[in-house]
C-alpha positions as CSV (number, residue, x, y, z in Angstrom):
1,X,-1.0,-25.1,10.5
2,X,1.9,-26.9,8.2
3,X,4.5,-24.2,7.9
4,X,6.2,-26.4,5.4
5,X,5.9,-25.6,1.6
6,X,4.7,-28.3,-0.4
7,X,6.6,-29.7,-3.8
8,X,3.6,-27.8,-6.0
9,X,4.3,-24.5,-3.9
10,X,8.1,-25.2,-4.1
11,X,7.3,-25.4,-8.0
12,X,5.3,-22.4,-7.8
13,X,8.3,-20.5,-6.3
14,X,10.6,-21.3,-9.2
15,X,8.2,-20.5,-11.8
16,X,7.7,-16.8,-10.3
17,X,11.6,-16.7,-10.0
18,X,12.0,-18.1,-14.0
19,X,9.1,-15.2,-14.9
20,X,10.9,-12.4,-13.0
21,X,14.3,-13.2,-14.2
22,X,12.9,-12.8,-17.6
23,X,10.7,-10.3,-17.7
24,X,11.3,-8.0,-14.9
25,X,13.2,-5.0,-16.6
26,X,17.1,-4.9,-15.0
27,X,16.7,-0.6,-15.7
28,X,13.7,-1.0,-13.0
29,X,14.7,-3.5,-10.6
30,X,17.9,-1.6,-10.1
31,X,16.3,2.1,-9.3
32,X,13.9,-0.1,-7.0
33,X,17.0,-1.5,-5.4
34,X,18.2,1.6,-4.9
35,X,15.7,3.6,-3.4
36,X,15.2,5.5,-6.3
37,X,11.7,7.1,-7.3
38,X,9.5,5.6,-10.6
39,X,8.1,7.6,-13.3
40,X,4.1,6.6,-13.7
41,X,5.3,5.2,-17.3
42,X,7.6,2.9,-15.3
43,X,4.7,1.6,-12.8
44,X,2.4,1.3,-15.7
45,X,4.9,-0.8,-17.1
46,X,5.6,-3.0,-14.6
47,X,1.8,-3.1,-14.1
48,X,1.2,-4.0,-18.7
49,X,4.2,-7.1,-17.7
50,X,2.0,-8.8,-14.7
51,X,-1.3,-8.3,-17.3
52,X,0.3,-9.9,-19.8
53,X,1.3,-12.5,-17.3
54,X,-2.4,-12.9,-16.2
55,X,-0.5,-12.3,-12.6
56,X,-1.7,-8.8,-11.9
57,X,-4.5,-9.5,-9.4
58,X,-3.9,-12.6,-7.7
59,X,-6.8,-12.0,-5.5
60,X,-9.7,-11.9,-7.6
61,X,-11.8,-14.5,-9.5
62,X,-10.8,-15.7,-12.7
63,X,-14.2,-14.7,-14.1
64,X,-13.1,-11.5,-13.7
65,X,-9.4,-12.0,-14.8
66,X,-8.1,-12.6,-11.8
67,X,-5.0,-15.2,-11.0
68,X,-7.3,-16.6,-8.2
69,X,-4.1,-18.0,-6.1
70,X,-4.4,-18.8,-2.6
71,X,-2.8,-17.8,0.3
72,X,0.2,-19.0,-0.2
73,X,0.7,-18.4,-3.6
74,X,0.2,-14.7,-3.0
75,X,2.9,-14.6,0.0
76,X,5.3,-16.4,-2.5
77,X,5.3,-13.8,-5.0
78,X,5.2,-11.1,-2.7
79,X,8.1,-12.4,-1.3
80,X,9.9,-13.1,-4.5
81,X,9.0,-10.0,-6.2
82,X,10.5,-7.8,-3.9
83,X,13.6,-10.1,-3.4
84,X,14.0,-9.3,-6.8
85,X,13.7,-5.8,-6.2
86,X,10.4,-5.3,-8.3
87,X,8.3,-2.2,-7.8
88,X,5.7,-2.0,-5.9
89,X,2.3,-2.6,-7.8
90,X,0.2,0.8,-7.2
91,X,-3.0,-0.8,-4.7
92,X,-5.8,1.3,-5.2
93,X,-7.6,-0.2,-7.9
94,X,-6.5,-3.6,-7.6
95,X,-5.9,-4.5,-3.9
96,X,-8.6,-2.0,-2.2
97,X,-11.3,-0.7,-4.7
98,X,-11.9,-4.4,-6.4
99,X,-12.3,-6.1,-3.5
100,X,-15.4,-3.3,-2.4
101,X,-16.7,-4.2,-6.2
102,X,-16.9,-7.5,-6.0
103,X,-18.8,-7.8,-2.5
104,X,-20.9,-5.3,-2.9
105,X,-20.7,-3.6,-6.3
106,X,-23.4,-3.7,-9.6
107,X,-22.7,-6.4,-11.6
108,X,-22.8,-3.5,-14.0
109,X,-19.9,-2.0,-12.0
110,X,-17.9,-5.3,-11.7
111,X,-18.0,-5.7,-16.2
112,X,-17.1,-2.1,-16.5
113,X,-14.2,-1.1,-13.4
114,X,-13.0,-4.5,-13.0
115,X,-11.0,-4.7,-16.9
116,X,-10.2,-1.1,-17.0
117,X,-8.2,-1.4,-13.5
118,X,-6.6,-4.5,-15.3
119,X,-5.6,-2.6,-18.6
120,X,-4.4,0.3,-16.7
121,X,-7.2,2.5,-18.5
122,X,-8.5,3.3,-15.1
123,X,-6.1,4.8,-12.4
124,X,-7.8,4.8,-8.9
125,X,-6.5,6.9,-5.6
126,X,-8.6,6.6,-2.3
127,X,-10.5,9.7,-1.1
128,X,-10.9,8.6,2.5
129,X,-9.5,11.1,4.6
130,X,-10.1,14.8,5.3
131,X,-8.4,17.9,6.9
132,X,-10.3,17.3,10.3
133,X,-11.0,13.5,9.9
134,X,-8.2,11.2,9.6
135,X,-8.0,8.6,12.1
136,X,-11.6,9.6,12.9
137,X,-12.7,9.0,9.5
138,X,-16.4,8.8,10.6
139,X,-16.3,12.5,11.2
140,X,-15.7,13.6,7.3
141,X,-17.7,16.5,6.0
142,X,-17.2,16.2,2.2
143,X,-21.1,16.2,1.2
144,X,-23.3,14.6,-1.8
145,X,-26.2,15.9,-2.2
146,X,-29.0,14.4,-4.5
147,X,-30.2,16.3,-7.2
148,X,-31.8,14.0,-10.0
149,X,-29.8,11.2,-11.4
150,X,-27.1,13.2,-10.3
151,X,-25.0,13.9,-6.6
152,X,-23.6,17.0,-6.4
153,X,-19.9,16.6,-3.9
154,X,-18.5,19.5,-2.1
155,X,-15.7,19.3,0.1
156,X,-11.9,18.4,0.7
157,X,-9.9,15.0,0.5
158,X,-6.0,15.1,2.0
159,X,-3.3,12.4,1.7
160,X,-4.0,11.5,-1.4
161,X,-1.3,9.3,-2.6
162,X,-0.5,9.2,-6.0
163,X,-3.5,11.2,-6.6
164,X,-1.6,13.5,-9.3
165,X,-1.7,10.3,-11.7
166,X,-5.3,9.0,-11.5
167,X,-7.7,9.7,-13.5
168,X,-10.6,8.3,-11.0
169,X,-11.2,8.5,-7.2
170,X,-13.2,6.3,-4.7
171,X,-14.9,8.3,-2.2
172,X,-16.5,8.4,1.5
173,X,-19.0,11.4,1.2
174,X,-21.7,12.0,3.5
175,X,-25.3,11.9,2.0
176,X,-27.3,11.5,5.1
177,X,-26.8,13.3,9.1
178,X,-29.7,11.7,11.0
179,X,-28.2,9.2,13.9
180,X,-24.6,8.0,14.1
181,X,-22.2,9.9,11.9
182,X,-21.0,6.5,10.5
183,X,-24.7,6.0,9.4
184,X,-25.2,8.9,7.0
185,X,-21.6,7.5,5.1
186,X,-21.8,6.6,1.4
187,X,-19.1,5.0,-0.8
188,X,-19.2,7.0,-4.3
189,X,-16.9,6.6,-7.5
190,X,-16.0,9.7,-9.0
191,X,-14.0,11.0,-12.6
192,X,-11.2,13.3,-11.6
193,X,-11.5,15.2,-15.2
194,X,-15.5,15.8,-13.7
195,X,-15.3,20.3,-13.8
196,X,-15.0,20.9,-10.0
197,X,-12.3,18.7,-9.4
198,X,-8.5,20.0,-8.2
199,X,-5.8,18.4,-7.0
200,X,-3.0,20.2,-4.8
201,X,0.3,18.3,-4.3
202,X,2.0,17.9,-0.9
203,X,5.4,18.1,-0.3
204,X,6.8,15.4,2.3
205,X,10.1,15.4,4.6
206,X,11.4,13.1,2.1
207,X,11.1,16.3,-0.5
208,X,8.8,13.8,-2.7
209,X,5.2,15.5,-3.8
210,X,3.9,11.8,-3.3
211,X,0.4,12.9,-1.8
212,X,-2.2,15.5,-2.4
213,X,-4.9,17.6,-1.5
214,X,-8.3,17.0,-3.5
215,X,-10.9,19.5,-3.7
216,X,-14.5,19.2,-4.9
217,X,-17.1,22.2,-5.9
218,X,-20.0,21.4,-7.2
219,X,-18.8,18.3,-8.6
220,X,-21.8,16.3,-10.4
221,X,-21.6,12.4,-9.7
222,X,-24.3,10.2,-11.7
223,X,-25.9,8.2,-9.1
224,X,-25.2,5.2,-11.1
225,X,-21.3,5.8,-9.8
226,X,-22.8,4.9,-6.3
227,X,-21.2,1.3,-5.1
228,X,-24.1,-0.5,-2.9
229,X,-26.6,1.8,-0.9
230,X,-27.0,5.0,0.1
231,X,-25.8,5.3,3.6
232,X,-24.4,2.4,3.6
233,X,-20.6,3.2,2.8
234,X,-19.3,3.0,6.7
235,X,-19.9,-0.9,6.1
236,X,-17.4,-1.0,2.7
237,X,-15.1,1.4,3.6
238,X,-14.2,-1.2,7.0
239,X,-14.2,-4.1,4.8
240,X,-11.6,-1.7,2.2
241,X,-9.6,-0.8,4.9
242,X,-9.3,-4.3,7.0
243,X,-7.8,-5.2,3.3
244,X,-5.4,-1.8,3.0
245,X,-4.4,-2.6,6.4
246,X,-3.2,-6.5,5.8
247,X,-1.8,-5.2,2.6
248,X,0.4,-1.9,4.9
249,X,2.3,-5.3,6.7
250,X,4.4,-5.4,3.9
251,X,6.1,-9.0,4.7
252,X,7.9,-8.8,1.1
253,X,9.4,-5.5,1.5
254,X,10.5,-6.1,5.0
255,X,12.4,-9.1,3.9
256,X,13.9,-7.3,1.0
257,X,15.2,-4.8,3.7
258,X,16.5,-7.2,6.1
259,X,18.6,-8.7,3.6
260,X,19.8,-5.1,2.7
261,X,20.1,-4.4,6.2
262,X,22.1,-7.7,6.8
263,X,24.5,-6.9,4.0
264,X,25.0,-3.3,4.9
265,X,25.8,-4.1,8.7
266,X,28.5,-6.8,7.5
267,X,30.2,-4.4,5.4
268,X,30.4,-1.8,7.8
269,X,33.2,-1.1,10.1
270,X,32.4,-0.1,13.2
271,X,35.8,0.1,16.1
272,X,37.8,-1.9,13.5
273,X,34.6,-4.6,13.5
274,X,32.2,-5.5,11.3
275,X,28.7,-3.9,12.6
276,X,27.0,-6.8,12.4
277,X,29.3,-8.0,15.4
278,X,28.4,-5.0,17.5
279,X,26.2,-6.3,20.5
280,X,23.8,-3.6,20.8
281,X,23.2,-3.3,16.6
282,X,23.3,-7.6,16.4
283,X,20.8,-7.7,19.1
284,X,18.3,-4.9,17.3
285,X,19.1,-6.7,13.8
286,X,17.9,-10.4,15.3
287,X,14.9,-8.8,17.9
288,X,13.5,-7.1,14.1
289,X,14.5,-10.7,12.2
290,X,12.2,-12.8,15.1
291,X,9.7,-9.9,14.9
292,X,9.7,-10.4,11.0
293,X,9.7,-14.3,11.2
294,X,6.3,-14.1,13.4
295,X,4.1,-11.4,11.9
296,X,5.0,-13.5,8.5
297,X,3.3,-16.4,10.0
298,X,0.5,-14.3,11.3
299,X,0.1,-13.0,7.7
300,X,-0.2,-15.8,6.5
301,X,-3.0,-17.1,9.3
302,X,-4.9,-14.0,7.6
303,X,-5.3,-13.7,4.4
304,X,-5.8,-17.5,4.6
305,X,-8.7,-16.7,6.2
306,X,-9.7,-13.6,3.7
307,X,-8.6,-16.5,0.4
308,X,-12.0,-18.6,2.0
309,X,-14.1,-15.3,1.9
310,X,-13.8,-14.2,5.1
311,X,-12.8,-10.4,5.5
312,X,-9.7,-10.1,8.1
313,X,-11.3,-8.3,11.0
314,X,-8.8,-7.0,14.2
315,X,-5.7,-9.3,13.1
316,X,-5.7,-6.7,10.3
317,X,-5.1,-4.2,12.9
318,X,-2.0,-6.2,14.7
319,X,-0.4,-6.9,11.1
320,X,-0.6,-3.1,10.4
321,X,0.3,-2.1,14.0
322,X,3.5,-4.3,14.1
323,X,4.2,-4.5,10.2
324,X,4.7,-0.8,10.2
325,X,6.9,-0.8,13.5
326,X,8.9,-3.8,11.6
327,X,9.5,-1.5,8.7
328,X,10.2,1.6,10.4
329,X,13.3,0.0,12.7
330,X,14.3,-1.3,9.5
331,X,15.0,1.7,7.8
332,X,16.3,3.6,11.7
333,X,18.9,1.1,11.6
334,X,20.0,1.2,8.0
335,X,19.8,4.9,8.3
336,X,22.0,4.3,11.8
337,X,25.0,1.7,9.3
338,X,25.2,4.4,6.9
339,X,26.5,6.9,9.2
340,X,27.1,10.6,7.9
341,X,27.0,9.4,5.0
342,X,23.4,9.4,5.0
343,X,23.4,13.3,5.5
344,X,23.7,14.3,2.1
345,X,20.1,15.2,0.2
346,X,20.5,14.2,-3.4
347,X,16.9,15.0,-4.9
348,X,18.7,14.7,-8.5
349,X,19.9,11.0,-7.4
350,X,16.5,9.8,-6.2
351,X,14.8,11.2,-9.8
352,X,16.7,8.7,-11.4
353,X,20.3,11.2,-11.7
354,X,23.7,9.0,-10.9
355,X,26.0,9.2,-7.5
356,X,29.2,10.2,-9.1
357,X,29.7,13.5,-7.9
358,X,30.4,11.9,-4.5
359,X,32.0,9.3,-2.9
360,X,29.1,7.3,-1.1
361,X,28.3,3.9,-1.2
362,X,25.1,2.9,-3.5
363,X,22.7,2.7,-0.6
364,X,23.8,5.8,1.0
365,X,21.6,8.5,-0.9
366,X,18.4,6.9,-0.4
367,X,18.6,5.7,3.6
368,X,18.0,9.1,5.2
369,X,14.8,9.9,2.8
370,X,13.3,6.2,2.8
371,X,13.8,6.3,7.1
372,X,11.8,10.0,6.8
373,X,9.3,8.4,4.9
374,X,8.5,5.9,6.4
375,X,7.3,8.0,9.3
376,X,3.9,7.6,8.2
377,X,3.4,4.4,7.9
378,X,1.9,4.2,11.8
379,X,-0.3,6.9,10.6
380,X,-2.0,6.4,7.6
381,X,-4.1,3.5,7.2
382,X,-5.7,4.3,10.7
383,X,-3.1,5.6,13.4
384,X,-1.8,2.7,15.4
385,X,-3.2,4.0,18.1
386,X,-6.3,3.2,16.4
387,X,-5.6,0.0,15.8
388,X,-5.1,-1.0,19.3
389,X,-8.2,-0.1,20.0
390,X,-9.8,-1.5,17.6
391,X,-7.4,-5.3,19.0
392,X,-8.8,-4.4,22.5
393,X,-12.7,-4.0,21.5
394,X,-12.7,-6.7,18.9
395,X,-10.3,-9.4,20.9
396,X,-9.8,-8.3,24.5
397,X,-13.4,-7.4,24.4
398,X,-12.4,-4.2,26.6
């Protein structure tokens, strides 16, 4: 593989650096840049500017007003957009549902999700896991069962992120129990304003409400809203998730952090010394740096691979295993250069309030809750435990 960029990519760079110096609103780059949290008006935003662009889903077919880049294109703007500090663009539609459509969905279903995902009409979360199947997903309980034109859902959804904004929900509901419990799986689209439907939110170790319990009684689905064939879902949801999972590596926002990190650590005293020249911090700072530099080549191997149609299979699992670890000893050690003070909790400050009242450098209210969030990362997604089993079955053939 040529690591080296060519003039035309080169090009490509400075035109997604011109676009995001122009457009990308200073009010959001700045709470992004400072670990502050986004209203949904200011995600929807940034959402309406990449529409307008024609940049919002890189991955999918122009047909179906998609950007259709390649690889590398994608890992450009990835990389420059969170340089730049912009936020994140919410997934589930874009990056995890539309994929699922346009393998196996209706063409019906492709004309009528695929623009209202794009116009920000539509606002998808992922019903996947449950109270007593997470990282054995195959185990869920949440039912559908026939009755007409319609299914009729009953059961409980947990860790659903971001679920308290959308208005629709892609589900994994079982509608058979005859053989393997991956074989009686269906993969059903459902309106969260359907009677039936509640959502509960849950309050994390950050003190952020960002996920949520879903509940569904009696909820009517039209069978129409099924994607592919009954029974078939266990089949989608792997080829969803081996996408969630290269999309968890996070390569952008780990070098955003780095460079944090590396600005941090050269500010900080530490015995009179910048940090940065401490021999035990320097040596954790460059062992995460080389750890960056190779999973970003291996990312790129990837969704290479998934840019000619193939779906990542295990490499999905080592980018997610070692992404997340990347990610999380990024934030320990900007938690461990901000010292005490990273003690304080400042929910005000983190809803978008200022950091006058005290004396604390800018990144200072943000390091403790970002490091306590990012706890999860080596959970959801499929544990990382998971995931190396799923390297040693698919590659070690153990």
């Amino acid at each position: 593989m040529d690591l080296s960029y060519t003039a035309e990519q080169d090009a490509f760079r400075a035109e997604v650096r011109a676009f995001l110096a122009e457009h990308l609103p200073k009010r959001l780059s700045e709470k992004v840049r400072l670990g502050k949290r986004l209203t949904k008006s200011e995600m929807e935003e940034w959402h309406a500017l990449l529409n307008a662009q024609g940049w919002l889903a890189p991955n999918w077919p122009a047909a179906y007003g998609g950007a259709e880049w390649d690889a590398v294109q994608r890992q450009i703007f990835e990389e420059e957009a969170c340089l730049a500090y912009a936020p994140r663009v919410v997934p589930f539609g874009l990056m995890m549902l539309a994929p699922v459509l346009l393998a196996f969905g209706s063409e019906e279903q492709k004309r009528h999700y695929l623009p209202r995902i794009l116009s920000g009409e539509d606002w998808w979360c992922q019903g996947y896991s449950e109270p007593g199947a997470g990282s054995d997903l195959a185990s869920l309980k949440t039912r559908a069962q026939r009755d007409g034109d319609h299914y009729v859902v009953n059961g409980q959804k947990t860790w659903t992120t971001l679920g308290q904004h959308a208005n629709w929900i892609f589900c994994l509901v079982r509608t058979g129990t005859e053989g393997k419990p991956q074989e009686g799986i269906s993969f059903l689209l459902i309106d969260m304003a359907t009677p039936g439907v509640t959502v509960r939110p849950i309050t994390l170790i950050d003190g952020e409400a960002e996920v949520n319990e879903v509940f569904f009684d009696n909820v009517r689905v039209p069978v129409a809203n099924l994607v592919g064939e009954e029974n078939k879902g266990w089949t989608y949801a792997k080829y969803l998730l081996t996408h969630e999972r290269t999309n968890i590596a996070g390569v952008g926002f780990s070098n955003a952090a780095l460079a944090t990190l590396k600005q941090v650590a050269a500010q900080t005293l530490s015995g009179g010394k910048p940090l940065a020249q401490n021999p035990h911090f320097a040596a954790r700072m460059a062992q995460v740096e080389i750890d960056l530099m190779a999973m970003r080549t291996t990312n790129l191997r990837v969704v290479s691979a998934a840019a000619k149609g193939q779906a990542p299979g295990a490499e999905s699992s080592m980018l997610k295993v070692k992404g997340t670890q990347i990610r999380q000893e990024l934030t320990s050690l900007l938690r461990r250069a901000t010292g005490p003070d990273a003690m304080p909790f400042l929910p005000d400050y983190l809803e978008g309030g200022d950091n006058q009242t005290l004396d604390l450098p800018e990144h200072a209210p943000a390091a403790a809750p970002s490091y306590f969030n990012m706890r999860k990362l080596s959970i959801f997604g499929g544990s990382n435990e998971i995931q190396r089993g799923i390297i040693t079955k698919a590659i070690l053939e153990l």
